[in-house]
C-alpha positions as CSV (number, residue, x, y, z in Angstrom):
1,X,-39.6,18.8,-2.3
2,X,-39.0,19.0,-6.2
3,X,-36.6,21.8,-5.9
4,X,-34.8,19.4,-3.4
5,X,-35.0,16.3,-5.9
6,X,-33.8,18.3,-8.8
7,X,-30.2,18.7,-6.6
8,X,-30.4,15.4,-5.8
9,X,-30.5,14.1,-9.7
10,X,-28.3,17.2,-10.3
11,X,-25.7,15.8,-7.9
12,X,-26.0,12.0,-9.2
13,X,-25.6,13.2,-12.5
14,X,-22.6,14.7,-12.3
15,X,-20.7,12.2,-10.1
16,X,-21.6,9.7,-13.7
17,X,-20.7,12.3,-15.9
18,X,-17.5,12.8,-13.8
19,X,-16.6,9.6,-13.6
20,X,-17.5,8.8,-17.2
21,X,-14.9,11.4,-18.3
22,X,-12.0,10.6,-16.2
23,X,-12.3,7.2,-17.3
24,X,-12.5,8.3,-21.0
25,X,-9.5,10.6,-20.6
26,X,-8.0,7.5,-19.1
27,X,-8.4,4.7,-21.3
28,X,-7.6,6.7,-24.4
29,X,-4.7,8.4,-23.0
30,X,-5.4,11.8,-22.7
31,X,-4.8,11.8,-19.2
32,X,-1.7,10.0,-18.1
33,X,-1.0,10.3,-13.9
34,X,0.4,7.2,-12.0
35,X,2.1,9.6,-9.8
36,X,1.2,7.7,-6.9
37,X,1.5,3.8,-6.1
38,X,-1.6,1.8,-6.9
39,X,-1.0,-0.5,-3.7
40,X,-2.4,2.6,-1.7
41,X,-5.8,2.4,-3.2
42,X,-7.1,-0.3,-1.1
43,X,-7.0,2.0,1.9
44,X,-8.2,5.0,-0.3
45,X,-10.9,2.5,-0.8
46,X,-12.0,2.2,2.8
47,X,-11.8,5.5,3.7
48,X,-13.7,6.6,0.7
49,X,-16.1,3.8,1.5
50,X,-16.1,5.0,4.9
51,X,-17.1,8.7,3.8
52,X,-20.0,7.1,2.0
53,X,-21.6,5.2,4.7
54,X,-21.2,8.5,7.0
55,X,-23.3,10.4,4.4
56,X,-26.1,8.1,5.0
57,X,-25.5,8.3,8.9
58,X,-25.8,12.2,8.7
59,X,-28.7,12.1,7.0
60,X,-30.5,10.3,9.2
61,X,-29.2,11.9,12.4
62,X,-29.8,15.1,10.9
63,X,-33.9,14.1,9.7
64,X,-34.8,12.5,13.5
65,X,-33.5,16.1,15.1
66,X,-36.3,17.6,12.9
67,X,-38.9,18.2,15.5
68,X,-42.2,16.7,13.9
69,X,-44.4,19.5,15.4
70,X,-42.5,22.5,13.6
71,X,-44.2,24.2,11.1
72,X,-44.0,22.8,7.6
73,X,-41.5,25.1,6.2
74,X,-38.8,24.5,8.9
75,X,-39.5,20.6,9.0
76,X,-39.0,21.2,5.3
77,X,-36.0,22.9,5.3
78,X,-34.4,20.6,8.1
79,X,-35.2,18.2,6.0
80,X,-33.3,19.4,2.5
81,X,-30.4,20.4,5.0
82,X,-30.0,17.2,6.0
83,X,-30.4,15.6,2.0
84,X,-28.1,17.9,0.4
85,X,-25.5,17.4,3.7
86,X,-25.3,13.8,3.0
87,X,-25.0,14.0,-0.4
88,X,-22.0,16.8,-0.3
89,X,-20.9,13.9,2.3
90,X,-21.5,11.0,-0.1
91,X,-19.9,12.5,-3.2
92,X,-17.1,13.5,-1.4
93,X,-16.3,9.6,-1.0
94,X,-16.3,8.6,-4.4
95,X,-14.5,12.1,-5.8
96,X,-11.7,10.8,-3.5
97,X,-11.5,7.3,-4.5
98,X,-11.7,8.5,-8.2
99,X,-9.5,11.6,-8.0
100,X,-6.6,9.3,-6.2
101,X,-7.4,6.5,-9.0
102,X,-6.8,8.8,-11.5
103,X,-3.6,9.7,-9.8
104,X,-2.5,6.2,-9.5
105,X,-2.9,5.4,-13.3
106,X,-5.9,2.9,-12.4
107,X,-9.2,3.5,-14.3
108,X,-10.8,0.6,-12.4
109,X,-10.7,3.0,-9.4
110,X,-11.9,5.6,-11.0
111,X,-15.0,3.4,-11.8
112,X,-15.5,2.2,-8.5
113,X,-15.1,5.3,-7.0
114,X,-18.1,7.4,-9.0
115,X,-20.5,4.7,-9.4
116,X,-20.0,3.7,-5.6
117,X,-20.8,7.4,-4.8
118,X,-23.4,7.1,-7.1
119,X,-25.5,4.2,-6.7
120,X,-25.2,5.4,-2.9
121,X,-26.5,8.8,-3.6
122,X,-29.5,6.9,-5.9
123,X,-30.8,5.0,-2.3
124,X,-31.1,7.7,-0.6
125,X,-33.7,10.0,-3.2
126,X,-35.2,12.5,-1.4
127,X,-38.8,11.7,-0.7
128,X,-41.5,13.5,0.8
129,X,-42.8,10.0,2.8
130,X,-39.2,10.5,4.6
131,X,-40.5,14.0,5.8
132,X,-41.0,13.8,9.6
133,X,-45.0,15.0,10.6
134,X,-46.4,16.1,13.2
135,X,-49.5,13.8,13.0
C-alpha cells in the first residue's frame, strides 16, 4: 500500500509542479501561445471536467470487481490497478484543460485545469480501509 501511495503523491505532485510552471512561463512571458480562441475553453472545460469525474467512476468500478475472497496479493494488486487507472484518468483531465489554456494565452485555465486535477486526485488517496476483504 505505501509503494501505491508514494505514486499517488508522486502523481499529485507533479500535476502542481506542472501547473505551477506553465503558469510561471505564462505570466512572465516566457511562453507566449494564444494560438487558439479562448471562447473554446468553456467546452475544454467540461470535457476536461468530464475526464475527471470518469477517473473517480473507474476507480470505483474497477475496486467492487475485486473479488473480496482472492488472496491478499491479487485483491492488492486489483486494487493499485484500479488507483493508478484513475489517476492516469484524472490527470489526463486537468493536462487537457491546462495544455489547451496554455494554447489559448489564458493562465487562469491553466490554473484551473492542474489544481482541478489535483485537488481531485487528493480525495481519492489510496487507503488500505478502501481495500475490499474477504471477512
Amino acid at each position: 500500500m505505501r509503494s501505491l501511495q508514494v505514486i499517488w503523491g508522486a502523481l499529485v505532485g507533479t500535476v502542481v509542479a506542472y501547473t505551477l510552471g506553465a503558469y510561471w512561463a505564462m505570466s512572465t512571458g516566457v511562453i507566449e501561445l494564444a494560438v487558439i480562441d479562448a471562447s473554446v475553453m468553456p467546452y475544454v472545460a467540461l470535457a476536461a471536467l468530464t475526464l475527471m469525474i470518469g477517473g473517480t467512476v473507474v476507480r470505483r468500478v474497477m475496486v467492487r470487481r475485486i473479488d473480496p475472497d482472492a488472496e491478499p496479493a491479487a485483491r492488492l494488486a486489483g486494487y493499485m490497478s484500479a488507483s493508478v487507472s484513475s489517476l492516469a484518468v484524472t490527470e489526463s483531465g486537468g493536462l487537457v484543460l491546462l495544455t489547451l489554456g496554455m494554447l489559448s494565452g489564458s493562465a487562469t485555465w491553466v490554473l484551473a485545469g492542474g489544481f482541478a486535477a489535483a485537488l481531485v486526485m487528493l480525495t481519492v488517496r489510496p487507503s488500505a480501509k478502501d481495500l475490499p476483504s474477504g471477512e
